[in-house]
C-alpha positions as CSV (number, residue, x, y, z in Angstrom):
1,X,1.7,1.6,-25.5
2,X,0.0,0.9,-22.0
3,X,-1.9,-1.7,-23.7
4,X,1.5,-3.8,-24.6
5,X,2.7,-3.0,-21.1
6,X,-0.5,-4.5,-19.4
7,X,-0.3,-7.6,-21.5
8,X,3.3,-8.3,-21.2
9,X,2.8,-7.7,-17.6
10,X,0.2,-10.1,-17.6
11,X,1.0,-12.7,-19.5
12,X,4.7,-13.3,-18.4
13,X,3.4,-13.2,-14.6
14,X,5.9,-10.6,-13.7
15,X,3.2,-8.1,-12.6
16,X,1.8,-10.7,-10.3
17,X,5.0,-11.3,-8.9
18,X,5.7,-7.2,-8.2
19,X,2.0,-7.4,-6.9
20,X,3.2,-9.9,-4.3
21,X,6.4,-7.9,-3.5
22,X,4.6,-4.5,-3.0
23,X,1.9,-6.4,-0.9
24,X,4.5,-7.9,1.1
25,X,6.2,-4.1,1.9
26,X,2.7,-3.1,3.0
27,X,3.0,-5.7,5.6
28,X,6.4,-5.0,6.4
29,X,4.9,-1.0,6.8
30,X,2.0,-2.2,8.7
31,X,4.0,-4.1,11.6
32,X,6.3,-1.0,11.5
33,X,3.8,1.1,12.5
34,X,3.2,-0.4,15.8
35,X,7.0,-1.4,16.3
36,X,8.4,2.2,15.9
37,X,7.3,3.4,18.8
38,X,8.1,0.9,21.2
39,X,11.7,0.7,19.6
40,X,11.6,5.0,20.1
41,X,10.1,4.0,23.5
42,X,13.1,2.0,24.4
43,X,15.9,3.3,22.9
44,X,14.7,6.8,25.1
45,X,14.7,4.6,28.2
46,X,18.4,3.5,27.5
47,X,19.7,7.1,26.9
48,X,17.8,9.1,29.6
49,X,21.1,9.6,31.2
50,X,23.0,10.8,28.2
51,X,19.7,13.3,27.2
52,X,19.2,16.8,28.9
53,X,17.9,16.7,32.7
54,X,15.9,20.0,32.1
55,X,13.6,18.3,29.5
56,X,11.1,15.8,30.7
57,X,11.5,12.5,29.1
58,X,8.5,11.9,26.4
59,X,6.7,8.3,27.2
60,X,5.2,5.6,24.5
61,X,3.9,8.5,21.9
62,X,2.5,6.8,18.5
63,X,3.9,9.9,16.5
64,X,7.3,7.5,16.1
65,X,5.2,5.4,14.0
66,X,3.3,8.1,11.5
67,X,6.0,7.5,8.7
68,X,5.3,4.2,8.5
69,X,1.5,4.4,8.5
70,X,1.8,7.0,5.8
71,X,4.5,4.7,3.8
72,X,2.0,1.9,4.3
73,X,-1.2,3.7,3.2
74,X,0.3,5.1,-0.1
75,X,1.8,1.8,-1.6
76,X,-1.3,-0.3,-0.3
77,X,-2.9,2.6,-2.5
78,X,-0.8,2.1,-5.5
79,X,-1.2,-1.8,-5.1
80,X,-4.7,-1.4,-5.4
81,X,-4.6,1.2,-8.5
82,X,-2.2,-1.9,-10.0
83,X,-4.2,-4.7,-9.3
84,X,-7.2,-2.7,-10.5
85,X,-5.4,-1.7,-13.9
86,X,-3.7,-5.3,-14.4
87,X,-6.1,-7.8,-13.8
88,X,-10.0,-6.1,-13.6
89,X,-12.0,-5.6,-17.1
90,X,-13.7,-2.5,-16.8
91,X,-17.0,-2.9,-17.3
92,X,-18.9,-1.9,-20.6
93,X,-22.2,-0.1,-20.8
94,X,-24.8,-1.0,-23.6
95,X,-26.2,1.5,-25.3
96,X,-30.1,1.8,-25.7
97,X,-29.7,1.3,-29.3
98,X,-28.2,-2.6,-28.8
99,X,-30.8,-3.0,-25.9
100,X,-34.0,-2.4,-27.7
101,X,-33.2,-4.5,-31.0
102,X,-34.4,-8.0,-30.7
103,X,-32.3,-10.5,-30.8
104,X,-31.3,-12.4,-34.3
105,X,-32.3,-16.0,-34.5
């Protein structure tokens, strides 16, 4: 069953085209990480006024942008496990019987 699934995904280039998709989201995730937290670093700036004067206001902080990096890291992850499964032979290992036996002429 997986074995038709690899091949058709193969073959009609479909899995290469996901392949491109998923790698461009991990891009997408990637520059999100580092944009996050400047847009939570602005949008705090714009509403200091509308926000509580007893709490102090909570600077450039990188913890806006953990989703992201965790999104990013889990589908670069499965793109990986994909690319792996779709388009690398895994790799056979003689046995010492076929090594020993000299070859036929």
């Amino acid at each position: 069953m997986l074995d038709r699934l690899k091949s058709a995904l193969v073959e009609s280039y479909v899995g290469a085209v996901a392949l491109g998709y998923m790698l461009a989201q991990c891009v997408l995730h990637f520059a999100n990480v580092f944009a996050y937290p400047v847009a939570g670093w602005i949008t705090r700036g714009e509403y200091k006024d509308v926000t509580t004067h007893g709490t102090p206001m909570v600077g450039f902080t990188f913890r806006d942008g953990l989703p992201e990096l965790v999104r990013f890291v889990l589908l670069l992850a499965a793109w990986f496990f994909l690319v792996r499964w779709l388009y690398f032979k895994p790799v056979t290992i003689a046995s010492s019987s076929t090594i020993n036996e000299p070859e036929a002429s």
